[in-house]
Every structure is written in C-alpha cells, then in structure tokens.
N, C-alpha and C positions, 0 to 999 in steps of 0.2 A: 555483613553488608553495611555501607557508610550512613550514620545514622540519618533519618529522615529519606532513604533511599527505599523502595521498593527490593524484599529479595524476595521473588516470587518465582515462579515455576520452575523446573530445569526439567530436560526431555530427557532422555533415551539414552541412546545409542552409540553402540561401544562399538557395533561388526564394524561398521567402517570406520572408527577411531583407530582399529587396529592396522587400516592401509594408510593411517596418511599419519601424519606426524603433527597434526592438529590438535590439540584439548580444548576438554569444553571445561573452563575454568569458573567454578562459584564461591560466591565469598559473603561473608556473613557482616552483622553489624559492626560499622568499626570498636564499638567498646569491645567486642566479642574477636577481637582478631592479636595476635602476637607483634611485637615491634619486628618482625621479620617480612610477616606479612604484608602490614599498613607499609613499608618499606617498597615491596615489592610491587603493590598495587599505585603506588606513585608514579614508581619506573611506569608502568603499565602504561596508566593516564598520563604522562608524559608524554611516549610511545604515541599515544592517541590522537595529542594535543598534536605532533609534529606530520605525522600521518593526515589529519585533519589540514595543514595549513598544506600542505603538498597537494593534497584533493586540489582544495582552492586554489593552488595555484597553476594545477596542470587544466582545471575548469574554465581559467582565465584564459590562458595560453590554447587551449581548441578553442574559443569563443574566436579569439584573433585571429586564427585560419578561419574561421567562419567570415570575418568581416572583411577580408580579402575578396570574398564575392559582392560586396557592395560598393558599388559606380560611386565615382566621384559627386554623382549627380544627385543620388539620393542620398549619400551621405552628408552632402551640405541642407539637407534638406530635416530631417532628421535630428540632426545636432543643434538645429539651431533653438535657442532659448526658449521657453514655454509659460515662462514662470508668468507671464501677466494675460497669461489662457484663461478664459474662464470656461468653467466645469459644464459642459451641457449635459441635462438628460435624454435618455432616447427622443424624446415625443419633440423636444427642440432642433433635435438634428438639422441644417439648414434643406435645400436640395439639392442632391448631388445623383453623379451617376451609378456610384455603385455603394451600397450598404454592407458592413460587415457587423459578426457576431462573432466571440472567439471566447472559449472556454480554460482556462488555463490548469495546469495536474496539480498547482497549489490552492484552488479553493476562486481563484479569481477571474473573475468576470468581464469580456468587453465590449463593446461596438463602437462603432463610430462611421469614418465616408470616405472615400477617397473619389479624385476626382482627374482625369487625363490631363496632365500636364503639356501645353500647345506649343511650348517652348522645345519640347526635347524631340530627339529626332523620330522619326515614323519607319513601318516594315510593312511588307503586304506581305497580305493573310489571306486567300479564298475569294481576292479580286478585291480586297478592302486594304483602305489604309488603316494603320494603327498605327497611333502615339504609346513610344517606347515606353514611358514613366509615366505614373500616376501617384497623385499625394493628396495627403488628407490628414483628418483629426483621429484618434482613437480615443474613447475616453474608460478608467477604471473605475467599474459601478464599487465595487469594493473601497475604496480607499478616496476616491473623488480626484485621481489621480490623472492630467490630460496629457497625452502622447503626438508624438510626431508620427505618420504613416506614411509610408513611398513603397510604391511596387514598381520593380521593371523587367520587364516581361518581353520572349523572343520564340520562335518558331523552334518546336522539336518533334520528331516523327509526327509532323501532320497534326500537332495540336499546342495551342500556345501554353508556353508552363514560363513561371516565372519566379521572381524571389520577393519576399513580404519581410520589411525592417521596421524597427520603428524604436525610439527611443523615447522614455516617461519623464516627469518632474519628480516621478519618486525613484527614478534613479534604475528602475526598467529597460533593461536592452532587448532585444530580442530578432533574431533572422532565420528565414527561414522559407520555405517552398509553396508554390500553389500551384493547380491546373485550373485553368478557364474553363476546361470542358467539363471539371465537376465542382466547380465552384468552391472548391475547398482546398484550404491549405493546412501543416503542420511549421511550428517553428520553435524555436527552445533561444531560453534566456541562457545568459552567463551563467549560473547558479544550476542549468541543465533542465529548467522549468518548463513542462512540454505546454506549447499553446496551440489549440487546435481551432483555426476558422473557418467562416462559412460567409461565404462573396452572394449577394443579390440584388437584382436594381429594383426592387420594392420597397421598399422602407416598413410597408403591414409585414411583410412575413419575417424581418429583420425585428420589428417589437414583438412578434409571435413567440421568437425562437429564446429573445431575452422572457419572456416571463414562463416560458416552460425551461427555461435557464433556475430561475428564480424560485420559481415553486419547487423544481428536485433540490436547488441548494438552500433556501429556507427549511430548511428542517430543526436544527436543533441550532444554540451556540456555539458549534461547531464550524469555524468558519472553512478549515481545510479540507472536510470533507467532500469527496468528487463526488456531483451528480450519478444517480444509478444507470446502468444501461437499459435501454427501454429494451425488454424482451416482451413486451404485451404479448405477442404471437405465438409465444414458444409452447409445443406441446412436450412432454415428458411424460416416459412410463417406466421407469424403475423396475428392474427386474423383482430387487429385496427390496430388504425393507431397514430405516434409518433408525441406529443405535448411536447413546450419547452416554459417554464416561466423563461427569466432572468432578475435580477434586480442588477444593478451596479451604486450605489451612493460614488461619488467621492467628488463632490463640492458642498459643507458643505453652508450656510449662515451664523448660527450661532454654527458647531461645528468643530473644524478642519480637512482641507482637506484630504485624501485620494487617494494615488497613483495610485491603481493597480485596485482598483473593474471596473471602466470604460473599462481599456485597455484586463481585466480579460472577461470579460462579451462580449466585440465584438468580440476577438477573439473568445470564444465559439462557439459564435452565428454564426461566419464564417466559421468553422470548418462544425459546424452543418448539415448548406444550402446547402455545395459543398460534403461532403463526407455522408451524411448518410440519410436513409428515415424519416426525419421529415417532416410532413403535414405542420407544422406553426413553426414559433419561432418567441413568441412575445417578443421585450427585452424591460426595460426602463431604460431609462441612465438618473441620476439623478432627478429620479422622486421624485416629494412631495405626500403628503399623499393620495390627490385624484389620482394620475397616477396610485397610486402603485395598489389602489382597483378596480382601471377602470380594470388594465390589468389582474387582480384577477378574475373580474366576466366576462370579455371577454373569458377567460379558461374555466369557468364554462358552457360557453352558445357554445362552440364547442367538447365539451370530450362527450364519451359516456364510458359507463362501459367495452367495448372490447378497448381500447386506454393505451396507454403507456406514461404517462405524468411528465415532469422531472423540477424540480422547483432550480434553483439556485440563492441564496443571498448572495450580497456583500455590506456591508455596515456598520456603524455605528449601534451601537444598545446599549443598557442601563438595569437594573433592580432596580428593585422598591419590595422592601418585596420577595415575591415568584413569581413575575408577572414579563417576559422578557417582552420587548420592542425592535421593529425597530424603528431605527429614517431617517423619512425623511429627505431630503436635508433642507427643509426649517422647519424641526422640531426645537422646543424650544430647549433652552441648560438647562433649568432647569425642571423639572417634570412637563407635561402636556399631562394628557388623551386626549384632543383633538387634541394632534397635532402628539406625538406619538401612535407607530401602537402596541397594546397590541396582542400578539401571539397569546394568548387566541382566539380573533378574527380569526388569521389566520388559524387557526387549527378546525374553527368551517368548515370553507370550504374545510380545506384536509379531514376532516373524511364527514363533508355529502353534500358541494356541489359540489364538481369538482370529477364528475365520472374516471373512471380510474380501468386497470385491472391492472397493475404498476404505483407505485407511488414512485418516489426517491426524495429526497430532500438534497440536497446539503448545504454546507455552511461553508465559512472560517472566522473562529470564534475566539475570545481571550473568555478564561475562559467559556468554553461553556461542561457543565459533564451533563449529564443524567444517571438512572438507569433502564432497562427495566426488566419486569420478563421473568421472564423467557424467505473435498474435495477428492472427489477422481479422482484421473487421471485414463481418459480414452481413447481408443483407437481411430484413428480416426474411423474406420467406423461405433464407437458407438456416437464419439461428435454429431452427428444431433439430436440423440435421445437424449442424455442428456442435450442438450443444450434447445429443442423443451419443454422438461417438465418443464425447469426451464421459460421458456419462457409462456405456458400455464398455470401456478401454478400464484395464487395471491401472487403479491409482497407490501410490505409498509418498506420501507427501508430511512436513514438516513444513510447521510457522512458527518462529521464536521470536518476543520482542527485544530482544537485543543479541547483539554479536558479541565481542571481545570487548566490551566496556559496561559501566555499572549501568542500572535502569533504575530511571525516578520512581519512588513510591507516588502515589497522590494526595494530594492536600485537598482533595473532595471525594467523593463516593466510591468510584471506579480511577481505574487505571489507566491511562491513553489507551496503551494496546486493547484492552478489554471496551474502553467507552470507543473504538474504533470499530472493532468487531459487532459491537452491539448495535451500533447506527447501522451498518452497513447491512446486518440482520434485518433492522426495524423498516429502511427503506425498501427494502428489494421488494416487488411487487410480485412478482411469478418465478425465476430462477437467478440465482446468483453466482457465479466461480469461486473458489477460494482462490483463484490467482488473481481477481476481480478484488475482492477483499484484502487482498494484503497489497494491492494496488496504495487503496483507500490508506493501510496504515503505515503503507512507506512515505504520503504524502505527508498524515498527521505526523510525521515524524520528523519530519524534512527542517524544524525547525531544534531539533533535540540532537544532546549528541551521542545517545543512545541508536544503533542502526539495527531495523528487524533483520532477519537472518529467513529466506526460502528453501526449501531443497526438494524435490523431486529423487528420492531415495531406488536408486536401479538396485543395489547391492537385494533389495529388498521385493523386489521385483516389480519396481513400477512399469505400466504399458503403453504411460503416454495420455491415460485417461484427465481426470479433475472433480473434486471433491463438488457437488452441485446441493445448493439447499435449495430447497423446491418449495415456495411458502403455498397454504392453502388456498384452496379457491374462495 
C-alpha cells in the first residue's frame, strides 16, 4: 500500500468473484511492492484519474439537460451577480411571503425567502390567480455563502408543482422540483449534491426547522456528516439477538504498521457495549492467524439462525491470481498459504457456518471492486412497520471503504470510513439502517477519491431485509 496510505481491511468473497470477471485487487506499501507492480498500480490510478474527469464530465453534461427546464425568466434572474450581497442570518430575513429551509447530502445548510414576482405572467388555480415566478435570497449558513432563488410553478393533476433554481457566490448551482401542496421540494447540484427543501409562510417554524437543523449537524467536526433520521417513534422487537466480530491489526512484524485499525475497532467495540443491544462483541486486536480463526469459530458456536451478526475488518490484506488474502500481524511479507488467511476460507463460514438472520460485513479497503448480479420516505407512524420488515426480511449485505482505488490511511486517530461509522453510531437515537450509514459515508467521501463500494449479496441469499442497530433505551 502507497506509503502514508491506509491498507486496511479486505472482505470476502470469492462465490461471486467466480461469475463475473471482477477482482478485488490489494496492494500493500509502496516500499513493499515490485517495479512491476508500482508500474501497474499507475496504469490503474491513471485509469482512475480519466474515469474521474469523464464522471465530471458527463455530471456536467446532465446538469445542462437539467437547465433546459429553466425559463428564460428565472434564469436571468439567478445569474445575475451577488457578489455585493450581504450575508443575512435567519432572525434578519426581511418579510416576505414564503420562507424556506433546505438541507443539502453534503453537510450543508440553507434558508432564505422568496417572494411572487408581479411582473411575470399569472394562471388560475381553484378560482385564484397565481403569479407564475417567484424570487428571492437563499443564504449558506455553512460557508456565509448568498444565492439567487426563482421558482416557477404551473398546474399538474390538480396540484400546483413547480421547479426551484438557484445559483451561489461560491459557485453553487442547483434545480430542481417542488409541490405546494406539501411544501417541499428535492433538487441536486452539478456535482449530483441532493438538496432537500421545506416552503412556509412562517418565518418561527422556518427558524424552528434551522436550529433542529443545527443541533442534529452540530455534532462533531465533522462537517459532512447528514443529520440523523428522526425515528423518535419507532418500536422494534428483534427476534435474536446482536453479535459483533471485530478484527483490528495494526502492528505488523513483517509488514508495515498500521494507524487506525486498532484505535478504529475499540472505538467500535465501545460504542457498541454502552449504546446498543449487542449480546457479545468479540474483538481481536492484532491477532495472528490462529486468533483470527479461534474468534471465527467462537461466532459460529454462539449465533443461531434468528441473530443479527455484524463482521468488521481492518487490516492488511494481499492478492494472488484471483485469490484475496488477509494478512495476519505475524503473516509472511512474501506469499504464503500457511500463514495467510485465503477468503475463500472465510466465506466458507459466512454462507454455511455462522448462522445469522442478518449478516453485514464491513471493511475499509485500498483497491477492493466487486460485481454482484443482480428508498422511500415514510411517515412516522408507518417507520415501525417499515422498519419491522426490513428488520424481519433476510439480509446478506457488504460495506467497503473503497472500490478499485487506493484508501487514505489517517493522519489522526480513526479512519474517514471508520470516524463515519462511528458518528453515525454515536448520533442515532432509537434505530439506524446500515443503508442510512453508508448514506452518511458516501457523503464524507464525496470529497476523496477513494469510492465506498455497497452490495446487497442475493448469490448469498439476501431477502431484501437491512442490517438495524437499535441503540438502548
């Protein structure tokens, strides 16, 4: 792994490496690598680097068919210059007709007013007239950043729905949809940034909304972390009962050290014991080969088929042909069956010995791609039930911190992936998704070019369920 980079965990799984022609590629410290390799891994990140500017440019290229839906009206409206704006706070807002709040998937925060523009043309609505445009200020609490806003809005089955633009001083784009009749809209940046609003002619319930904004995103220094979902109401009853395997190899004998998996894995493991129904959490902190299998078949000899069992790896790990490897603390530096852990192996025991009616697997990974074969928001007093089925339904799920590119070591305590996991642990109030959670660490990632990797494993027999941490009461 390239020095100063993170080589931490590698997962599983070979049954479906066998149908698709994908490898899960690991690579160890560059001093530790062949001029063949380093060679190779260039090509790669190359590969990456041009793959990455294609993103961006096909992200650019749909934003432009998106702006094809904005009027010439709002568009001049919008565009126009901002720079000698000055920044208001909420409580300054001037008076206007209608107030918005709008949460962005990156971390950031808005509100501001928009107001019916008397100039632009009118439609009847239910015996009323309405002005087509409406414009305003938005401003970013985040960055002190002030926006241009224009809505223009027309009659669709019997309810006015309309499109919400707006362009910032920090260079902020963003369009996207609303309904009148629920006061909210969705919109996404160029960059594919979802921004979610909320329209009302109050101005109190529009500061309400900003400081319970504020208190879920005040949490840590963590700026990109998403507010939690308010599940206050949900009730949960678990058939089993929650098991937790974590494995955190830091100090190496023969391969170089490792920062974060040690400090990654106890925090876990601390979070785990004080805030949520786990039965056991066995951890091993720099285990060699026999630890790691000891605390493998100790899982196997307390799960039953109603259990919830959550497996995370940090560590060093290698490939050979199409065969992954974990490497023990005390594993060779050069290829050896006997002393590293072939996946193969470990996967013989996720599909048939460690019973489990969920099974997640975790893992923060350099170069780690799979291919498998093959949300809707709901109300609270239906989240019990939708949460109960996802909770009853068989889950076989996988989170990797990276795909087919190298992953940063950290230069403090914990790991992104792992300091992503662990907020999102620390916030959750009553239940959590693990698709909720890797929500949170695709965003903290958004700015890396490390990409997490999801998969919902059928070969494995998932039913469509979702891994649920249920903190205590």
């Amino acid at each position: 792994m390239i020095k100063n980079f993170k080589k931490l965990s590698i997962l599983l799984f070979t049954s479906f490496f066998l149908f698709t022609s994908v490898e899960a590629n690991w690579i160890t410290k560059k001093s530790d690598k062949s001029k063949e390799t380093i060679k190779e891994e260039k090509k790669q990140k190359s590969e990456w680097i041009k793959l990455k500017k294609k993103e961006i440019k096909k992200n650019k290229e749909d934003y432009k068919k998106k702006e094809k839906n904005i009027s010439k009206e709002v568009k001049s409206w919008i565009t126009k210059k901002i720079k000698k704006d000055k920044f208001l706070e909420i409580n300054s807002l001037p008076n206007s007709q209608i107030y918005f709040t709008a949460y962005a998937s990156d971390g950031k925060i808005f509100y501001g007013y928009i107001n019916d523009d008397k100039k632009s043309e009118k439609f009847s609505f239910q015996g009323n007239s309405i002005y087509k445009i409406s414009k305003g200020k938005g401003y970013i609490q985040n960055n002190k950043a002030v926006c241009n806003i224009a809505t223009e809005r027309g009659v669709i089955a019997n309810n006015i729905i309309g499109f919400v633009s707006g362009e910032c001083n920090d260079k902020t784009k963003f369009t996207g949809q609303y309904s009148q009749k629920s006061k909210s809209g969705s919109a996404e940046t160029e960059q594919k940034i979802k921004i979610n609003f909320s329209f009302d002619e109050n101005l109190k319930i529009s500061k309400d909304q900003i400081a319970q904004l504020n208190k879920k995103n005040n949490i840590t220094d963590q700026p990109n972390l998403r507010a939690p979902t308010d599940v206050a109401d949900i009730t949960l009853s678990p058939n089993g009962k929650y098991y937790a395997l974590l494995i955190g190899n830091s100090n190496y004998v023969k391969w170089s050290s490792l920062k974060s998996p040690v400090n990654d894995v106890s925090e876990i493991k601390r979070v785990l014991e004080q805030k949520y129904k786990f039965e056991k959490v066995i951890s091993v902190i720099n285990g060699t080969r026999k630890d790691i299998f000891k605390a493998i078949n100790e899982l196997t000899k307390i799960t039953t088929d109603k259990d919830y069992v959550l497996i995370y790896y940090s560590g060093h790990g290698d490939i050979r042909s199409t065969q992954s490897y974990w490497i023990p603390v005390d594993g060779a530096k050069d290829y050896d069956p006997t002393e590293w852990i072939n996946i193969r192996d470990i996967e013989v025991y996720l599909e048939n010995e460690i019973s489990a009616h969920h099974l997640a697997v975790m893992v923060d990974s350099c170069y780690f791609a799979v291919a498998t074969k093959g949300k809707t928001k709901v109300d609270n007093k239906n989240k019990s039930l939708a949460y109960s089925k996802l909770l009853n339904r068989r889950a076989r799920i996988i989170l990797s911190s990276g795909s087919n590119e190298p992953v940063e070591d950290t230069t403090n305590k914990h790991s992104k992936f792992a300091t992503s996991f662990i907020q999102s642990l620390k916030n959750n109030q009553k239940a959590i998704r693990l698709s909720e959670i890797t929500e949170n660490i695709f965003i903290d990632h958004a700015g890396s070019r490390q990409q997490p990797y999801y998969a919902r494993i059928m070969s494995w027999g998932h039913g469509g369920g979702d891994f649920i941490f249920i903190s205590r009461k």
